[in-house]
C-alpha positions in Angstrom: 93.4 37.3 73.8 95.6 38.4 76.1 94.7 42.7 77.5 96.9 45.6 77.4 99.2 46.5 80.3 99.8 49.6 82.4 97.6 52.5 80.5 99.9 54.6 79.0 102.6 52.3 77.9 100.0 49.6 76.1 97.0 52.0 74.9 99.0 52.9 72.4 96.9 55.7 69.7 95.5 55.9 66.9 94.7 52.4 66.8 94.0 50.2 69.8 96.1 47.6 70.3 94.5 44.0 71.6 97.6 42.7 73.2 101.2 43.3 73.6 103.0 46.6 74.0 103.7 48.8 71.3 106.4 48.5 68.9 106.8 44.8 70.6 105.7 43.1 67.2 103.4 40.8 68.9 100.5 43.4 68.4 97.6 43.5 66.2 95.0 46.2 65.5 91.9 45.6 66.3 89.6 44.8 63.1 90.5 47.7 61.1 90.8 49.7 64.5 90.0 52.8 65.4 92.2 54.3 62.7 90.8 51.6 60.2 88.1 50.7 58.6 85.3 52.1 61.2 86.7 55.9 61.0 88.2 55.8 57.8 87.0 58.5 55.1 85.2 60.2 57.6 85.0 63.8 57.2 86.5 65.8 59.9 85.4 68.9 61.5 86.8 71.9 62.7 87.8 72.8 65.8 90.4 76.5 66.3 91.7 75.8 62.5 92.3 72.0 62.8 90.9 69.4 61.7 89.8 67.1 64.3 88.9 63.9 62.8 86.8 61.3 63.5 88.7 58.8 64.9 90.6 61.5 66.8 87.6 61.9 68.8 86.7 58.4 69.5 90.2 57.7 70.4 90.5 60.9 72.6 87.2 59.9 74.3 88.6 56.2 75.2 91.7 57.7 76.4 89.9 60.0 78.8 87.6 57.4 80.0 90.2 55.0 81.1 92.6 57.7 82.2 89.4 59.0 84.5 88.8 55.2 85.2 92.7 54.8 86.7 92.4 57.9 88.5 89.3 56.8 90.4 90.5 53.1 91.5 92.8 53.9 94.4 89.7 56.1 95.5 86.5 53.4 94.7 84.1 53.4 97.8 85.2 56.3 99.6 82.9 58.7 100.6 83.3 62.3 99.6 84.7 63.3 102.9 87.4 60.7 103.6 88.9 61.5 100.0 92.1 63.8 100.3 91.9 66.8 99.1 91.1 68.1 95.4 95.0 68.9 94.5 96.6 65.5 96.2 94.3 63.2 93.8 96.3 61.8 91.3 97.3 57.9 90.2 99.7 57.5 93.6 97.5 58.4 96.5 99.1 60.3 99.3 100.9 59.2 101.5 98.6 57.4 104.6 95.9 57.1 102.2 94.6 53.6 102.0 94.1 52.7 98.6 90.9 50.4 97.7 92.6 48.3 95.7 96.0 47.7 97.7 97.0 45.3 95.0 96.3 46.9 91.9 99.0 48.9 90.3 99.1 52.8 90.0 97.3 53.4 86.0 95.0 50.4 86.0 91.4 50.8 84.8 88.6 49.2 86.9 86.1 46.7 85.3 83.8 50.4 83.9 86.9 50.7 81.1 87.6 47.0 80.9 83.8 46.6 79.8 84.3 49.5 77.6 86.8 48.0 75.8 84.3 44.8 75.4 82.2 47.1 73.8 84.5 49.1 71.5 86.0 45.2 70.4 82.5 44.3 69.7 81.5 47.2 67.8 84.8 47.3 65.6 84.9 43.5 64.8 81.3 43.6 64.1 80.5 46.8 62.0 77.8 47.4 64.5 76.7 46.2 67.5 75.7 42.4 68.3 74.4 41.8 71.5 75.9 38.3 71.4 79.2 39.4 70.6 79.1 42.1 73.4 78.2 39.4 76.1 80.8 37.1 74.5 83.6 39.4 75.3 82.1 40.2 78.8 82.2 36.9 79.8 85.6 36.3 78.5 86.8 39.8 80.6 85.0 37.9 83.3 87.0 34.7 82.6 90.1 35.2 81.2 90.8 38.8 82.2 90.4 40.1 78.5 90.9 44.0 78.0 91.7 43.5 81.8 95.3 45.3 82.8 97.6 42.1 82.9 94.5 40.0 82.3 93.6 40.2 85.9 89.9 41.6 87.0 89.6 42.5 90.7 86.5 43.4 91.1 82.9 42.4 89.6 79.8 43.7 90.7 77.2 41.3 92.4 74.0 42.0 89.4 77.4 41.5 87.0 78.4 38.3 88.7 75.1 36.7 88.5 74.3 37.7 84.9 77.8 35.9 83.9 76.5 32.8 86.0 73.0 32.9 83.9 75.2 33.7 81.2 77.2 30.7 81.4 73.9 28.8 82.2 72.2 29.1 78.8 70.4 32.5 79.3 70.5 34.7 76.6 72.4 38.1 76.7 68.7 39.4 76.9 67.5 37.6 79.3 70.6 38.4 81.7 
């Protein structure tokens, strides 16, 4: 399993892709995807005289989560006062602003939409959600860097980091 790339080249809609870019040929919807089998057939609703369907939602929801994700990863830790101002936030921090993350590239989701993306792999492979599944593709996240931008995770919380080690130990996903 290898995770998408930069956000808006590799999160490519409707369908989310598990690895590769778009259009490279080495990409493969996840189990029937978000415009598969999960949403398929579902009726859609309406929203100004369009139809807004299902999977449109879900899909629009994922991309606003990890775009809000990205956003907030130059800025992680900061308190409200040493931010810049409202209208200079964006992916590229001003200039002079130190960036949490010095190493992590400009559009890449923190280990909140990397764990999403767990969750949403789960749930669509599944047809529902397994809580052994779901701690399966943590742990591999965790790992291997899985639904991580270029398959590297910089940062793990410490209650996270010891429920991987129990994890890993024989605990349960429950009992984590």
């Amino acid at each position: 399993r290898r995770a998408p790339g930069l956000l808006f080249r590799h999160l490519c809609m409707p369908g989310v892709r598990e690895k590769g870019t778009c259009g490279d040929g080495d990409e493969r919807v996840l189990s029937g995807g978000i415009d598969g089998g999960v949403a398929s057939g579902m009726a859609g609703i309406e929203k100004g005289g369009e139809t807004m369907e299902k999977h449109d939602r879900i899909a629009g929801g994922f991309y606003g989560l990890l775009i809000g994700d990205a956003l907030g990863v130059p800025y992680e830790f900061y308190q409200a006062n040493q931010l810049p101002a409202y209208e200079k936030i964006d992916m590229m921090p001003p200039a002079g602003f130190k960036k949490s993350y010095p190493q992590v590239e400009a559009g890449t989701w923190s280990d909140d939409g990397a764990q999403a993306l767990c969750l949403l792999d789960s749930l669509l492979s599944r047809k529902g959600f397994s809580l052994d599944s779901f701690s399966d593709m943590l742990l591999a996240w965790y790992e291997e860097g899985a639904w991580a931008v270029g398959n590297k995770v910089f940062d793990v919380g410490v209650q996270t980091a010891r429920a991987f080690h129990g994890y890993k130990s024989g605990l349960t996903g429950r009992e984590c």
